[in-house]
C-alpha positions as CSV (number, residue, x, y, z in Angstrom):
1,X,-101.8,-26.2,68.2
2,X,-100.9,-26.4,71.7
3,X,-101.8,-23.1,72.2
4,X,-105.9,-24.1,70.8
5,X,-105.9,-27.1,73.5
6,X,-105.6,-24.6,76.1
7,X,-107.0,-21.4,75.2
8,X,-110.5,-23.6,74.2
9,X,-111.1,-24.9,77.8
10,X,-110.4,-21.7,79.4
11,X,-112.1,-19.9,77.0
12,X,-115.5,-22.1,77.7
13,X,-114.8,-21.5,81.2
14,X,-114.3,-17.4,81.5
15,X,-117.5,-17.8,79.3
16,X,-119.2,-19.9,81.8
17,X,-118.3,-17.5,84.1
18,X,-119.7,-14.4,82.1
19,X,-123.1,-16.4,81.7
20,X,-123.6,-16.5,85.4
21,X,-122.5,-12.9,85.7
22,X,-124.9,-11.9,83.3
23,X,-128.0,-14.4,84.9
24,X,-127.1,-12.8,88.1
25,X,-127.9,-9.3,86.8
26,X,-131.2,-10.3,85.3
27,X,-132.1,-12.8,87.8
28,X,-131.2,-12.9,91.5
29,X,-130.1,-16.3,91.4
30,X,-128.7,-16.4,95.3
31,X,-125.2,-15.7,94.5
32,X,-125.0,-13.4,96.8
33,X,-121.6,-12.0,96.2
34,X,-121.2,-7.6,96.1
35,X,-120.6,-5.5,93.5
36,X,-116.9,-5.2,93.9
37,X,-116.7,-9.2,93.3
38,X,-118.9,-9.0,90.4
39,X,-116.6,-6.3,88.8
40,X,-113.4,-8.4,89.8
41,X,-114.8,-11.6,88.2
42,X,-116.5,-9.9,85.3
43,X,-112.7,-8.1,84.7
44,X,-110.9,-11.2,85.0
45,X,-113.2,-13.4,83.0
46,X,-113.1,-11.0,80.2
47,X,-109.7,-10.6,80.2
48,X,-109.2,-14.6,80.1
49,X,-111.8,-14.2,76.8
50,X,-109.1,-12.1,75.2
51,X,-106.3,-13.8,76.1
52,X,-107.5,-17.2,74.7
53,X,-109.3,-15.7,71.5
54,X,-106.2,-13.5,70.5
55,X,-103.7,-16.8,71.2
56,X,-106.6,-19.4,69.5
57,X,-106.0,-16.1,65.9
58,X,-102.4,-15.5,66.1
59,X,-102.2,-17.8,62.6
60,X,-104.5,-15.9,61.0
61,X,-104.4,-12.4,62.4
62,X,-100.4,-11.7,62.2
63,X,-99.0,-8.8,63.6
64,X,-98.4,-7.1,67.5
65,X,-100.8,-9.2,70.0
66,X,-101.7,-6.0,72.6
67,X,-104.5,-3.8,70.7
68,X,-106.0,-7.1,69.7
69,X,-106.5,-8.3,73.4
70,X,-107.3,-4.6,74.3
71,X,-110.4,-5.2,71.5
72,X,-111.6,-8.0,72.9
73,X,-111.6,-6.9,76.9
74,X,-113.3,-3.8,75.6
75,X,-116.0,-5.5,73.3
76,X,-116.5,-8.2,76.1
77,X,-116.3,-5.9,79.9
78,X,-118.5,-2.8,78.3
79,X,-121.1,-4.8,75.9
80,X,-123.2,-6.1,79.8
81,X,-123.6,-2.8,80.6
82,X,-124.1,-0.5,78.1
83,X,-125.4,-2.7,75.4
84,X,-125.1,-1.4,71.4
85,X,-123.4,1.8,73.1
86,X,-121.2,-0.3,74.6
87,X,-120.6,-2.7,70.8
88,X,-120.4,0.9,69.1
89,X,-117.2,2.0,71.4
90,X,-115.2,-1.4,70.9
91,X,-115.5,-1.6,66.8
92,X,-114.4,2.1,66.6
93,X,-111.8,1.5,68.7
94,X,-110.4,-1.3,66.9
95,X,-111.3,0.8,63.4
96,X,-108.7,3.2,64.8
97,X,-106.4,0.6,65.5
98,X,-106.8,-1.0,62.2
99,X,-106.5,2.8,60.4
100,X,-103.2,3.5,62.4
101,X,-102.2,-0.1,61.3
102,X,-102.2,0.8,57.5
103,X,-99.2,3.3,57.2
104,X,-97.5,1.5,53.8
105,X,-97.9,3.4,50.6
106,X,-99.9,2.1,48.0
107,X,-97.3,1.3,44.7
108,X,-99.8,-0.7,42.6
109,X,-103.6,-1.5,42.2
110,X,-105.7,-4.0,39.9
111,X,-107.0,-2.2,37.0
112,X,-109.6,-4.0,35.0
113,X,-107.7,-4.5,31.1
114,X,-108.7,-2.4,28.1
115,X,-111.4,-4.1,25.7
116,X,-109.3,-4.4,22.9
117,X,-110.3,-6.6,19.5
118,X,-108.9,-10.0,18.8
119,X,-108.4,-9.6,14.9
120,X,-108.0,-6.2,12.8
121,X,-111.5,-4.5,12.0
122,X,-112.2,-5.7,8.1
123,X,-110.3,-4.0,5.1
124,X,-107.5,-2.7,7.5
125,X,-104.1,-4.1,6.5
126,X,-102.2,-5.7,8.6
127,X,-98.8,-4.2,9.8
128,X,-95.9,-6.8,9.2
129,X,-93.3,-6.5,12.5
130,X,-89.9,-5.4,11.5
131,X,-87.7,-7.7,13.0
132,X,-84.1,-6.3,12.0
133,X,-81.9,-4.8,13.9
134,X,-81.8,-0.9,14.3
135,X,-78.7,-0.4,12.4
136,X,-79.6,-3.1,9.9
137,X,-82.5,-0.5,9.3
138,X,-80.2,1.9,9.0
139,X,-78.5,0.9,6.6
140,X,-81.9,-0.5,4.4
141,X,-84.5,0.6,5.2
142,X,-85.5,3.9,2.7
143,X,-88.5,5.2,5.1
144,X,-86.3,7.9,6.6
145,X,-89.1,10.1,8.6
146,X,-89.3,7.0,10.4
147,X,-85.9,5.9,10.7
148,X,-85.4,9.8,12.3
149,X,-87.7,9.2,14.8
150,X,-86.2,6.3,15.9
151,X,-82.9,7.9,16.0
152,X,-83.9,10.9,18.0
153,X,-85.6,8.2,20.5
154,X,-82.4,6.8,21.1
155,X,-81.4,9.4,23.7
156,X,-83.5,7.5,26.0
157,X,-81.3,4.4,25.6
158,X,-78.0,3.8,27.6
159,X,-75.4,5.4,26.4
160,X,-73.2,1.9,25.8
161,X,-76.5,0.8,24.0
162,X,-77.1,3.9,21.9
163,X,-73.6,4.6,21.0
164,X,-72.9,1.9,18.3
165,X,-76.5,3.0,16.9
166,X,-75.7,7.3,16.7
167,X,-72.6,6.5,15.2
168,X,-74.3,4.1,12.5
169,X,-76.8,7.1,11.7
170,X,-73.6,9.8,11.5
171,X,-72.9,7.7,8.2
172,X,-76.6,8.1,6.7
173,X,-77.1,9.5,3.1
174,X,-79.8,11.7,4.6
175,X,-78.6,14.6,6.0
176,X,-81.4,15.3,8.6
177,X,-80.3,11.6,10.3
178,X,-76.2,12.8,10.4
179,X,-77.1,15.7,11.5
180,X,-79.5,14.5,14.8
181,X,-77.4,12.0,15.4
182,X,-73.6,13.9,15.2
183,X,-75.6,16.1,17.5
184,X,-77.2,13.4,20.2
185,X,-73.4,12.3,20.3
186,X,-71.7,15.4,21.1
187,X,-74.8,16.0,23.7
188,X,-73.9,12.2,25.4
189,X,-70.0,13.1,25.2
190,X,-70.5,16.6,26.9
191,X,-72.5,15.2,29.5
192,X,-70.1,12.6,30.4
193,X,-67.3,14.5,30.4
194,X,-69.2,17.4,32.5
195,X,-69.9,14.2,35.0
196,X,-66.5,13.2,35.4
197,X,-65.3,16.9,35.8
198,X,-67.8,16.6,38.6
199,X,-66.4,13.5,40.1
200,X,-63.6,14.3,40.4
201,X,-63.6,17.5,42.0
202,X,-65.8,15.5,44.8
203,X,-62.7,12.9,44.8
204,X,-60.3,15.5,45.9
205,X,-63.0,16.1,49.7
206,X,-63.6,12.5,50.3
207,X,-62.1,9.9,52.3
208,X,-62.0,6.0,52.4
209,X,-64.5,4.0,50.9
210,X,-66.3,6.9,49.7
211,X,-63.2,7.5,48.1
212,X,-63.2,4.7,46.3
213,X,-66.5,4.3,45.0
214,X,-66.0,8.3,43.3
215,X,-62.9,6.9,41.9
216,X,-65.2,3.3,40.4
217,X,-67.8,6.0,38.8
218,X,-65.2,7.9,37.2
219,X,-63.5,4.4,36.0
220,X,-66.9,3.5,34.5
221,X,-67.4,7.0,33.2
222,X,-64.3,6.6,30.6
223,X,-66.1,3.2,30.3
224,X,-69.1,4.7,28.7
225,X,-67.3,7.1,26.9
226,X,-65.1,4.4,25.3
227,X,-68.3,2.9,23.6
228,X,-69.1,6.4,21.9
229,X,-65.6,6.8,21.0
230,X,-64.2,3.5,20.2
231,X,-63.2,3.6,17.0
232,X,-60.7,6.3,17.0
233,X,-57.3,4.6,18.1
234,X,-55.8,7.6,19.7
235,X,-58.6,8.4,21.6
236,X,-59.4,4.3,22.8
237,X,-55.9,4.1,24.4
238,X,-56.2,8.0,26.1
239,X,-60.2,6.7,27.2
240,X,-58.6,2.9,28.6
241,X,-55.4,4.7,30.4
242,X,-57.7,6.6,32.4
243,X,-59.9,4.1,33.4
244,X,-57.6,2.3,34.5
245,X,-55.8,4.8,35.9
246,X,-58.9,5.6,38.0
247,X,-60.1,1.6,38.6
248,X,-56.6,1.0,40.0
249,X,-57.0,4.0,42.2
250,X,-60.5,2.5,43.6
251,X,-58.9,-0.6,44.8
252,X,-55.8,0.9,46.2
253,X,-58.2,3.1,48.6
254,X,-60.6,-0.2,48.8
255,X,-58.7,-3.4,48.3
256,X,-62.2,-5.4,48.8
257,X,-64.3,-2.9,46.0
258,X,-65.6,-5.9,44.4
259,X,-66.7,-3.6,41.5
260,X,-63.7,-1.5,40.9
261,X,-61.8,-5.5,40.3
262,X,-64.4,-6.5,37.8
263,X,-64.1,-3.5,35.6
264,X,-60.6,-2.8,36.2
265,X,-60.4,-7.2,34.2
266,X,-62.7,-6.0,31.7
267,X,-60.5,-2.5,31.0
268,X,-57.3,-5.0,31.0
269,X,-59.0,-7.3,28.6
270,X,-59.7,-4.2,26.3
271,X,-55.9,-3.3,26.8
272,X,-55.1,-7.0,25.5
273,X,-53.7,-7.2,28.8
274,X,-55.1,-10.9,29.4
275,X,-53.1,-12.2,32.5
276,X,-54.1,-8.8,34.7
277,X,-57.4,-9.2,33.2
278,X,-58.0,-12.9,34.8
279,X,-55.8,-11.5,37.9
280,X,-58.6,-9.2,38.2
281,X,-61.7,-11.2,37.4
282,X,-60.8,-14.1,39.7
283,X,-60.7,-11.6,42.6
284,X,-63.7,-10.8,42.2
285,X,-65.4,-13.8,42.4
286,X,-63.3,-14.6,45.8
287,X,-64.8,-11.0,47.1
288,X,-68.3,-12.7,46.1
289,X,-69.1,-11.1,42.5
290,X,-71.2,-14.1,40.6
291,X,-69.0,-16.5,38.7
292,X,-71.6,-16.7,35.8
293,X,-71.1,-12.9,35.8
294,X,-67.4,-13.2,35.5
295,X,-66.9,-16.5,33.7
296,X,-67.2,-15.4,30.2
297,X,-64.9,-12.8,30.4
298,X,-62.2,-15.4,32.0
299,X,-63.3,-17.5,28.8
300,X,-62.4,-14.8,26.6
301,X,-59.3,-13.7,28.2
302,X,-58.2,-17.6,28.1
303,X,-59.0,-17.6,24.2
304,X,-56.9,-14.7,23.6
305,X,-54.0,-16.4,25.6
306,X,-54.7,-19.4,22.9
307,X,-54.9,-21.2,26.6
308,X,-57.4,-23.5,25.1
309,X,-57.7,-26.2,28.2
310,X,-58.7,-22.6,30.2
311,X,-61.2,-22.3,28.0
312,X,-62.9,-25.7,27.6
313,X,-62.8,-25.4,31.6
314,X,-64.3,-22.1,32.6
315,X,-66.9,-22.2,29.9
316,X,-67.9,-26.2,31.7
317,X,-68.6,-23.9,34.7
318,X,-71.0,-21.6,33.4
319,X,-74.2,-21.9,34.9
320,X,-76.5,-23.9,32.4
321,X,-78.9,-21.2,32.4
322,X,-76.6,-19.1,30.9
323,X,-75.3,-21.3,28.5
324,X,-78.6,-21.9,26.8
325,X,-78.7,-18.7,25.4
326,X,-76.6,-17.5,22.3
327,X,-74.2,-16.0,21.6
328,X,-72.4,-17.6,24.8
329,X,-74.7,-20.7,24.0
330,X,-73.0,-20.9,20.3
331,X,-69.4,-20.7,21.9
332,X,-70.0,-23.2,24.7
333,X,-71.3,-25.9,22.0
334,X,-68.0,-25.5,20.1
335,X,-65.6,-25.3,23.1
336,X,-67.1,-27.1,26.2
């Protein structure tokens, strides 16, 4: 604001100025003054033009101030005496500026949206949605071209997400389901395994926090492969001794690997190990981790320590936003 109340008054006057500059070179109006002074005054008063418009913008045109003013003089000190030549030069010259300007890639654009109908066409059927679960299809559903498909697709889920769903479809009466989905598994179990074989070997060169972070993939490694192989006893407690073997190794290197804590309390819940579970989880939150991230997990350890005053306690400090929804939403109407 302040800046307006001063760069209006000068502004009339530098244009003041370039009127008589511009009546004296059409008319002799008895100025008198050479051409040096004329350039001096038409320089300065053009200058003074730029300075005011550029500072009377700077809320609407954001961005570096100088090839802005530089515009301005040009447009205003060449536009007397060369006329449209003179407009020409000082609009290509702030094109170029405005060209150099736009450097950003361009990640997204407004497409118009498809003409599509609001009801079905007459005599089609409509399709009913199948709202069940995948492996409540699994285990119902008789279309099984379909249900392969689906299955197959699967290898573009997570591998904690898709796990629980191959192993589902290993137990299918058709044998062209089992036999896609024993395969996706051994695929996923490879892979995993090839990927900590990897790590590791990368542990061994690095140093410090880099360290640390190898050692938290490889932790969350056996952490993926515990969801594929979770329901073979022997191979749980193996697939748990190693991640924790390699969580505990990440925090030993970084004691402030806010990761390697929080899944170093969810391996020690797994192990039934609640108090080094909580130990864990309420570390991270002090290295800054998101209490509604950790909370339920407390919750749960608390519940298997039958300390139910924990309980009632940490689930009250849940974010309500994350209460609302089940299952958590469910437990926290029972216990909080």
């Amino acid at each position: 604001m302040l800046r307006s109340l001063l760069g209006i008054p000068v502004l009339c006057m530098a244009l003041a100025v370039e009127l008589l500059l511009s009546a004296q070179l059409l008319v002799d109006l008895g100025l008198w003054i050479s051409l040096e002074v004329w350039l001096f005054a038409h320089t300065l008063a053009s200058l003074l033009a730029a300075f005011c418009t550029v500072a009377m913008l700077s809320t609407l045109v954001p961005g570096r101030r100088t090839p802005l003013i530089a515009l301005f003089f040009v447009t205003g000190f060449f536009l007397p005496f060369v006329g449209a030549l003179g407009l020409w030069l000082s609009v290509t010259f702030g094109a170029i500026i405005a060209r150099g300007r736009h450097q950003e890639e361009v990640f997204w654009q407004f497409t118009s949206n498809a003409d599509l109908p609001f009801a079905a066409p007459i005599d089609r059927p409509l399709p009913k949605l199948d709202s069940r679960g995948f492996i409540e299809q699994l285990s119902f559903d008789a279309e099984t071209d379909k249900l392969y498909n689906k299955v197959a697709a699967s290898k573009h889920i997570r591998d904690s997400q898709s796990g629980p769903i191959l192993k589902s479809a290993v137990g299918h009466d058709n044998e062209r389901i089992r036999l896609v989905a024993y395969q996706m598994l051994d695929k996923k179990v490879s892979n995993i395994n090839s990927e900590i074989q990897r790590l590791e070997a990368d542990a061994q060169a690095a140093v410090g926090s880099g360290k640390s972070n190898i050692h938290l993939q490889i932790a969350n490694n056996y952490w993926e492969l515990l969801t594929l192989e979770d329901d073979e006893p022997v191979a749980r407690a193996e697939l748990l001794r190693k991640a924790h073997h390699h969580a505990s190794t990440a925090i030993e290197l970084d004691p402030r690997n806010v990761n390697a804590h929080f899944i170093l309390g969810q391996i020690a819940l797994k192990q039934d190990d609640s108090n080094h579970a909580v130990s864990a989880f309420e570390q991270a939150i002090s290295l800054g981790i998101s209490e509604d991230k950790v909370l339920p997990y407390i919750a749960e350890a608390a519940y298997k320590m039958r300390d139910f005053v924990k309980l009632r306690a940490t689930l009250a400090s849940v974010s309500p936003a994350y209460r609302a929804y089940p299952p958590l939403s469910n437990v926290t109407e029972y216990w909080a």
